[in-house]
C-alpha positions as CSV (number, residue, x, y, z in Angstrom):
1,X,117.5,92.4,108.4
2,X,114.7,93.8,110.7
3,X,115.6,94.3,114.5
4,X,112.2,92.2,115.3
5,X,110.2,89.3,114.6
6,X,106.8,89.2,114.0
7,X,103.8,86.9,114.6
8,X,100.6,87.4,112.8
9,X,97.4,86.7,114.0
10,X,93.7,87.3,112.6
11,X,92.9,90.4,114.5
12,X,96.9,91.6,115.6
13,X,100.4,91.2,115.5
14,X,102.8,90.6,118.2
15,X,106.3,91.9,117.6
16,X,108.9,90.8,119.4
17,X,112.1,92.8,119.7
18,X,114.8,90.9,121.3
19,X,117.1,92.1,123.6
20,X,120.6,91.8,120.8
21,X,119.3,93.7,118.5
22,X,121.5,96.6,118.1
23,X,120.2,100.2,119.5
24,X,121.5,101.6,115.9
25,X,118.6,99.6,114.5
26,X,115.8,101.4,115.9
27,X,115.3,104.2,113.9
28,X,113.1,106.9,113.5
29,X,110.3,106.0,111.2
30,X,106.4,106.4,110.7
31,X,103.7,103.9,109.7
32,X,101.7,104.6,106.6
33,X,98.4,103.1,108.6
34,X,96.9,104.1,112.0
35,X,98.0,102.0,115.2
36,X,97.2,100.9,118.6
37,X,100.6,99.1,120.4
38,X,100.3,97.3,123.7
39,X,102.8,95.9,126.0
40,X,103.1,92.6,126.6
41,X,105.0,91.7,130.1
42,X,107.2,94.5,131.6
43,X,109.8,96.4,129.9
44,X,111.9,99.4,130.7
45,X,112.3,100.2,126.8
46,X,110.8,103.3,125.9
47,X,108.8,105.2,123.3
48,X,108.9,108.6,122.1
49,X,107.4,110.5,119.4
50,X,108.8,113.4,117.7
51,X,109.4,116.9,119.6
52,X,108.1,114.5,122.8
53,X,109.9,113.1,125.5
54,X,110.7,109.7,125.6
55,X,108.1,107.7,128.4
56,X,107.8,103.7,129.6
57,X,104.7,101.7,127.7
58,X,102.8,100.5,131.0
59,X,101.1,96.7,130.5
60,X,97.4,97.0,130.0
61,X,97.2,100.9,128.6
62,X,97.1,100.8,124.7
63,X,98.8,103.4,123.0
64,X,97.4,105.3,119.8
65,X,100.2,105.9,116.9
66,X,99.0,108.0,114.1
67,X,99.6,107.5,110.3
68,X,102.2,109.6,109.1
69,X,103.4,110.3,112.9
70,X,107.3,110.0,113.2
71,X,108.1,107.5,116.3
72,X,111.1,105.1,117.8
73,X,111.7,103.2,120.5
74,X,114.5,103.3,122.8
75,X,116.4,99.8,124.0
76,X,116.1,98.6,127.2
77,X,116.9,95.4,128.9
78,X,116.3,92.1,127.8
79,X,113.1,91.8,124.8
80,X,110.8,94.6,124.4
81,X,107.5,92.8,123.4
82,X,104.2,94.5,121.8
83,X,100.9,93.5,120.3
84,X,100.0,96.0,117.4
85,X,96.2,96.7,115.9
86,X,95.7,98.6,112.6
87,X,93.2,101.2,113.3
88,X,89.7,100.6,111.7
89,X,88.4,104.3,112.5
């Protein structure tokens, strides 16, 4: 079972992590596509990529994930909710 639930639309997806989903669940892991994630709402999750520190999402400021690019994030409080785009480069 996933730790989230998503919703597709035509142009994006919103994925919704909720907030009891277990933090064992969020694991390390890369995408085999290019991405843009934004936030949706406020959060105090984090994200980090690998050999970076971990930083807060701010609403509003998209966030580039590269293919191949290893990536988790890091529970908060509450649901952690995120609208993701598939790069067309």
């Amino acid at each position: 079972m996933l730790p989230f639930e998503d919703r597709e639309f035509p142009e994006y997806t919103v994925r919704i992590f909720r907030e009891w989903c277990k933090e064992e669940d969020l694991q390390w892991h890369w995408d085999e596509e290019d991405r843009w994630i934004s936030l949706l709402g406020q959060s105090d999750w984090k994200f980090q990529f690998d050999n970076h520190l971990p930083f807060y999402l701010k609403q509003g400021e998209p966030l580039f994930i590269p293919k191949g690019v290893f990536h988790r994030i890091i529970k908060g409080t509450g649901s952690f909710v995120i609208t993701i785009r598939k790069s067309s480069k």
